[in-house]
C-alpha positions, 0 to 999 in steps of 0.5 A: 124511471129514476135515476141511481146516484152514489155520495161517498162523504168522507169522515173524520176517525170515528168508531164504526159502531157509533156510524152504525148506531147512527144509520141504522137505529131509530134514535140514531136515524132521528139524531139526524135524518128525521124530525122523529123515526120510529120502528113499527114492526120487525124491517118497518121504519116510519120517518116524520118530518114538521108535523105533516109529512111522513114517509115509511120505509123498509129494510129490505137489505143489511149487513151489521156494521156494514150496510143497511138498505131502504125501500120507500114504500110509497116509491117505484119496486126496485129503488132504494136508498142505501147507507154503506160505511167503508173503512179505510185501513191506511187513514183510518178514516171511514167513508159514508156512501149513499146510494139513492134513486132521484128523478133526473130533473131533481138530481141536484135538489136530491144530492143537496139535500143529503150534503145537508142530511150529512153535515148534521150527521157531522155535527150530531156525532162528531164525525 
């Protein structure tokens, strides 16, 4: 049984369709996410990492502009890790929320890895 973690990350003033385009498009999922994605069918992503791994995920849930949700297929039924971008309309900030499923024992390996995962997304677009 795996366990359910929410990341909000906070992001400087951007455009809500530069952060779409970067979560849920193939180049931008590749910007950085993965070394190389690809779209191989309609809701079928396939994510490459160095030259050995690879894993696919599909769509299983989107709102544009909004959310957008995987599900690993080599993963348990009902897991998924899902991007949500949230804006603020006081700061006019916008806010990233990651919702994932980790082993409990790897919970703090998971969560380092999407701040990682995240500070490139920072850099790579400049929010």
């Amino acid at each position: 049984m795996k366990k359910k973690i929410h990341i909000e990350y906070p992001l400087n003033p951007a455009s809500g369709t530069v952060l779409w385009g970067a979560i849920s498009t193939p180049s931008g999922l590749q910007r950085w996410f993965a070394d190389k994605v690809t779209k191989t069918e309609n809701k079928i992503f396939t994510f490459q990492w160095g030259k050995t791994e690879t894993r696919t995920a599909e769509i299983i849930n989107l709102r544009n502009e909004y959310f957008i949700r995987f599900h690993w297929t080599d993963e348990e039924p009902k897991t998924y890790f899902e991007l949500k971008i949230q804006y603020n309309e006081l700061t006019n900030d916008y806010e990233l929320i990651v919702t994932d499923f980790t082993d409990t024992s790897e919970e703090e390996d998971t969560i380092n890895l999407w701040n990682s995962q995240i500070d490139v997304l920072r850099r790579t677009c400049g929010v």
